[in-house]
N, C-alpha and C positions, 0 to 999 in steps of 0.2 A: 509440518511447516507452520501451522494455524498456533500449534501449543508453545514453537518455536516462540515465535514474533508476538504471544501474548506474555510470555517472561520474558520478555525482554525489555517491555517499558518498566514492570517488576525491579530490577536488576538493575535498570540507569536511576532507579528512584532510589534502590536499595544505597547506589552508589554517591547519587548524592547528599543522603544521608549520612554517610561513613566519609566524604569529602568535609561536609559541613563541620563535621562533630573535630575529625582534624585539624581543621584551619581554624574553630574556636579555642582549639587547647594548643595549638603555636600561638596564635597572636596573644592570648589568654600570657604562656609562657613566658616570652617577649616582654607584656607591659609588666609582668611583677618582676622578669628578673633587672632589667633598665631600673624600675621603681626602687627595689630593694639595692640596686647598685649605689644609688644616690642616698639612700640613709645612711649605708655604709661609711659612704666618704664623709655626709653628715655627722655618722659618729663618730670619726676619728677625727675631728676640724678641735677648734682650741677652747671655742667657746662652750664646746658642747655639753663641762662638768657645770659650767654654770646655771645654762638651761635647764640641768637636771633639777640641780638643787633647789630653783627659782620655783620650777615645776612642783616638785616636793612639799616645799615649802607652802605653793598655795593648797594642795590637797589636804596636808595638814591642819591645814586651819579650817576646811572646809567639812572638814571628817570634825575637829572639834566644835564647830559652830553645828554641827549636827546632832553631834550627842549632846548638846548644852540643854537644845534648842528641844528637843525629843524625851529630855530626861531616860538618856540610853542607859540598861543596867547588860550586867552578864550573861542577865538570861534570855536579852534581846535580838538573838543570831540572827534569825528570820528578819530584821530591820536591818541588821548592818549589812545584812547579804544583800537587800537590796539595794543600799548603798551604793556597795560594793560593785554589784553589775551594771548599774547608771553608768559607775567613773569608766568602767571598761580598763584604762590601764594604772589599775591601784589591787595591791595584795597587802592583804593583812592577816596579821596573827597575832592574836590576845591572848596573855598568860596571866598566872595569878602568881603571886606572890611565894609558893613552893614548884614553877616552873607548869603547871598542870595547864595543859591547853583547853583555852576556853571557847576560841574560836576562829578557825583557820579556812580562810576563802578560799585555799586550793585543793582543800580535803586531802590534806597527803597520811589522815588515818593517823597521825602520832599524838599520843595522850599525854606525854611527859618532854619536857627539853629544859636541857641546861641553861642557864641564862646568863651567855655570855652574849658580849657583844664586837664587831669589829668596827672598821674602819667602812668598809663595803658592807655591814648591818648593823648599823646602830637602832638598841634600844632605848624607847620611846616610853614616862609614863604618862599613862590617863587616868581621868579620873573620871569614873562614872559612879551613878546613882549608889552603888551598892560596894564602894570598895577603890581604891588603888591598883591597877594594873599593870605589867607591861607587854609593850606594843612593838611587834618587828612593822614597820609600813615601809612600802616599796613604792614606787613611784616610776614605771615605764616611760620615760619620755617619749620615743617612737610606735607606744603601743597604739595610739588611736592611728597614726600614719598605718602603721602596720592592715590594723583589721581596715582601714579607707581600702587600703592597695587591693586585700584578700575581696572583699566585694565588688568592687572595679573590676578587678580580674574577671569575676565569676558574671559579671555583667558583661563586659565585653567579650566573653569566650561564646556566651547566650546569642548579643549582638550579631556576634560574625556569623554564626551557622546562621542564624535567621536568615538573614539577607543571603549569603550563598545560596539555602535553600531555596527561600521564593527566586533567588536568580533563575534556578532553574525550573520552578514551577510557571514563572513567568512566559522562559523561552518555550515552554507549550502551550501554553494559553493563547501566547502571541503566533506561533503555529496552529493552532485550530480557529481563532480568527482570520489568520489569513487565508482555510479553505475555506470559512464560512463568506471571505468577502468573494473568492474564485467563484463559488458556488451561486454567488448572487451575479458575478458577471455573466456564467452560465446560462442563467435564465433569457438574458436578452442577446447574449452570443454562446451559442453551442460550441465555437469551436475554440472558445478559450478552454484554457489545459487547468486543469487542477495540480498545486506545486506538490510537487514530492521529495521532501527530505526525512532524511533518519530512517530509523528501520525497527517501529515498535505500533500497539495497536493503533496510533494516530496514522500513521503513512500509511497503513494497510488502510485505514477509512477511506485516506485520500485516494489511495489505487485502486480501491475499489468503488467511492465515487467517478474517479476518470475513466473506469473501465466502461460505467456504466453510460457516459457521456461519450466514449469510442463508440461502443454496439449504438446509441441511438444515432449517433451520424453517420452509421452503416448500414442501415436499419431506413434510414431519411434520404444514402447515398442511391440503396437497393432499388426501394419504391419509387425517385426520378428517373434510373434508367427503365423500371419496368414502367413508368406512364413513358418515360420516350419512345421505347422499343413498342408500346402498344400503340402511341400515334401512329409510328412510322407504316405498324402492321396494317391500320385502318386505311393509312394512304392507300397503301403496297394492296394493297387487297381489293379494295375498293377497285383502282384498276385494273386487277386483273381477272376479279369476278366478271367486270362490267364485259371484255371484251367477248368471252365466252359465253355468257349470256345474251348480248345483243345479238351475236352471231346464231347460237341457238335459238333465238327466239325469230330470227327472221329466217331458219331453215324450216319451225316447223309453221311458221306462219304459208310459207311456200306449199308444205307438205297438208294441211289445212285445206289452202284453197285450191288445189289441185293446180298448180300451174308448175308444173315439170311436163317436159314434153316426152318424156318416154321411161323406159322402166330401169335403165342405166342410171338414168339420173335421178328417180326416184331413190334406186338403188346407193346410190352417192353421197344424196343428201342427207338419207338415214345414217349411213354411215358418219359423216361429218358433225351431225347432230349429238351420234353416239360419246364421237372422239372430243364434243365439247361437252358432255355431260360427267365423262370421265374425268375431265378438266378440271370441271367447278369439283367433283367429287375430292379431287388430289387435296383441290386450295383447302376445301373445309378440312379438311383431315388434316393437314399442316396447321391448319388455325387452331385445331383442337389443340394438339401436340403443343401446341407454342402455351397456350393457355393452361395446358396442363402443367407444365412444367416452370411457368411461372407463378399460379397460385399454391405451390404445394413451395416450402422451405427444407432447410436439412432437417429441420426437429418431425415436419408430418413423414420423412420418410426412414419406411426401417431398412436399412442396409445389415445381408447377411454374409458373414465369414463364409470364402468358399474359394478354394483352388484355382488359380489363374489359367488351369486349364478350361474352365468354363468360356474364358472368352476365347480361348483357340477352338471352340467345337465352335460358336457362334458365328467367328467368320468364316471357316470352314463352310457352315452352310449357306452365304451367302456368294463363298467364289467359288463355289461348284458347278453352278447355274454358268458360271463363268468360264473358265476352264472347259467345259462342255464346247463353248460355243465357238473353240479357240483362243481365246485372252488367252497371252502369253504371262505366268503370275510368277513374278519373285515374291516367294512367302517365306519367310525367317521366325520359328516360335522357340524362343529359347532362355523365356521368362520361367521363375521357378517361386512357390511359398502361396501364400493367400490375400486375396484383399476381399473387402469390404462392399459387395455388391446387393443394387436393388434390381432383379434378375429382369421383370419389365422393362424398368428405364434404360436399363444399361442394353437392353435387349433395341431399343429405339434412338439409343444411339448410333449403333452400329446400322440398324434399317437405314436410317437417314443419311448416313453416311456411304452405305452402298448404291441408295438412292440419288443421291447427289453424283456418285461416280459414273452408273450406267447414262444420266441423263448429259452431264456436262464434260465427261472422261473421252479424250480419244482413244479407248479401248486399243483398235489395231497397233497402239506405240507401247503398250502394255499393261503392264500396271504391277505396283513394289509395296509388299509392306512387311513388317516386321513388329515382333512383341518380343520385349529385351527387359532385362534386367538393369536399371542405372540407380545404382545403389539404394536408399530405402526405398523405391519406386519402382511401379511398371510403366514401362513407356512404350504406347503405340504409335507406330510409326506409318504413313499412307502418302503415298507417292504416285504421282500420275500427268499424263503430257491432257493439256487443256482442248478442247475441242475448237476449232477455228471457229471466228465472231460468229460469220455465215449461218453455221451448223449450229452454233449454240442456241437453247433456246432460252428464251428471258428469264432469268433470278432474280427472286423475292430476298432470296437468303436466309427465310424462316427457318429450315432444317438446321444452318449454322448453327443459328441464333439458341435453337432446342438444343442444339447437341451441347453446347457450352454452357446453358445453365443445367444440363442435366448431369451435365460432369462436374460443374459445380456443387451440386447435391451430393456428388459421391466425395466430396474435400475435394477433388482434382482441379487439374488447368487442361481449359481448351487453346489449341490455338489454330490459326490458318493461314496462308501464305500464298501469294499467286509472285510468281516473278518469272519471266520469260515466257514461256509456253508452260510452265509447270505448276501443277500447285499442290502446294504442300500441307498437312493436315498431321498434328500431332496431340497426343492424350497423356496425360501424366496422370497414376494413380498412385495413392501411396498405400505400401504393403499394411497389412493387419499385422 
């Protein structure tokens, strides 16, 4: 695609080039044959033998005020030729007196001619330094019009590519300053867009200037929610260390100063000290989790090709404990092919997610899940009746919160749902 779209600016350049060079040889066309249209009529008009003649007539004189003036002889070619080339439309041909060419401005190569003359060539004598000669002279009236039209032409054929040209060198220039002006709004607004038109190395700059300008306001979107989600965690934490601590802390203040009054309650309080030590144990562990999975990105993590059967053995091991205990389990595994796993995390989603179920699931109403095939994806599917308020016991929602950035790490979507008494928990991975 890269070798694509670098011949391709190549190719509009090439084009404009072979546009240019055309539209200078039509308009080129155009002004000689219009121009030449107009002598035409010019020479067929009434005056136009007179003009000739008038014309002749002063070359004439102008040709003999030259050899007067120069004391021209025969064997002065090399002067009369340059004469000759000054007037532009004057031919001449000097003979001598047995027909023998002495010297002929159009070099037609003949050494000898008869010396008649007509009506349409009359012969002309001169007199130069060295002798008597005769002279055919011709007189072009339209020849300088002629050679004007021929470089005109060749001028404005030059003209028009030019400008076509730069037309189009322009229309990129003025495209690359306008992402350089984008690029400069960029700086004090990120989320202005970089324009993108055509489809040659300039729009790839552009598209990949705005790519670069998408990942940092993804990048800038990422790092807001993880300082929000870490506020929240600090709240959410904060009280819920606090409570199991104070409590802790004032059973073993109890157990300290001996004030239980018998070995039941002894017996109790160690206990309830335990069940709060376990407690703070849980949150730290959740805190880890959270942390962990929010400072690692997709690039720190290596995700390895491996059989979708890896996540059927996985939950397996966690609804067996279940199923043991009576849960009633709709389990459906009828995903097929590979995806893209990092065997830890993915291993700590599902923890967390059976975690979440035993503590907030009303187990006894059962519990449904399924891993399916929905076209390039595997989708897991986890279905369950909610535990009444009463029963419930207070969520952070840290474990969500882990499971969806850690499915994020693997490309997928988390999602989750509560509506009636149900809540609903779905995984999209997408196949290798």
């Amino acid at each position: 695609m890269v070798r694509k779209i670098i011949s391709r600016l190549g190719i509009e350049l090439l084009a404009a080039i072979v546009i240019a060079v055309l539209s200078g040889i039509i308009i080129s066309t155009l002004f000689s044959g219009f121009s030449f249209t107009l002598l035409h009529k010019q020479a067929l008009s009434e005056d136009f033998e007179q003009k000739q003649a008038e014309r002749t007539e002063l070359k004439l004189q102008k040709f003999s005020e030259f050899i007067e003036k120069n004391d021209i002889s025969s064997e002065d070619t090399e002067l009369i030729d340059n004469w000759v080339r000054k007037q532009s439309d004057v031919m001449i041909s000097i003979y001598d007196s047995f027909g023998n060419v002495v010297y002929d401005s159009n070099r037609t190569g003949d050494k000898k001619k008869m010396l008649t003359e007509s009506e349409y060539n009359p012969l002309y004598t001169i007199n130069l330094s060295d002798g008597t000669f005769y002279m055919e002279f011709v007189c072009l009236y339209f020849m300088h019009n002629v050679m004007l039209i021929a470089v005109l032409s060749v001028v404005l054929a030059f003209v028009t590519g030019c400008v076509i040209f730069l037309l189009f060198v322009k229309k990129k220039t003025d495209y690359i300053k306008l992402i350089g002006n984008d690029v400069e709004l960029m700086e004090s607004d990120i989320n202005h867009p970089v324009t993108i038109k055509g489809y040659d190395e300039i729009t790839f700059l552009a598209k990949s200037i705005d790519s670069m300008r998408a990942a940092i306001l993804e990048r800038q979107e990422t790092d807001r929610k993880i300082q929000e989600s870490g506020h929240k965690l600090v709240m959410a934490m904060s009280h819920d260390l606090r409570t199991p601590l104070t409590v802790l802390t004032g059973f073993l203040e109890i157990l300290c100063d001996g004030k239980y009054s018998s070995e039941e309650k002894l017996k109790e309080y160690l206990e309830k000290s335990k069940d709060k030590a376990y407690r703070i144990k849980e949150l730290s562990d959740k805190l880890f989790e959270y942390f962990l999975a929010y400072n690692y990105g997709e690039r720190d993590i290596v995700l390895e090709k491996d059989d979708v059967s890896v996540i059927n053995e996985l939950i397996l091991d966690y609804t067996f404990p279940l199923t043991e205990s009576g849960v009633e389990l709709d389990y459906t595994f009828t995903a097929k092919g590979f995806v893209n796993l990092s065997p830890d995390f993915f291993k700590r989603i599902i923890e967390n997610l059976f975690s979440n179920i035993n503590k907030y699931a009303a187990l006894d109403k059962g519990l449904k899940i399924s891993v399916t095939d929905v076209n390039d994806e595997i989708m897991l599917y986890f279905e369950n009746t909610v535990k009444p308020l009463e029963e419930k016991p207070e969520s952070t929602n840290i474990g969500l919160d882990v499971c969806r950035r850690m499915t994020e790490i693997h490309n997928g979507k988390f999602e989750s749902m509560k509506k009636d008494d149900k809540f609903y928990t779905v995984i999209t991975l997408p196949k290798a």
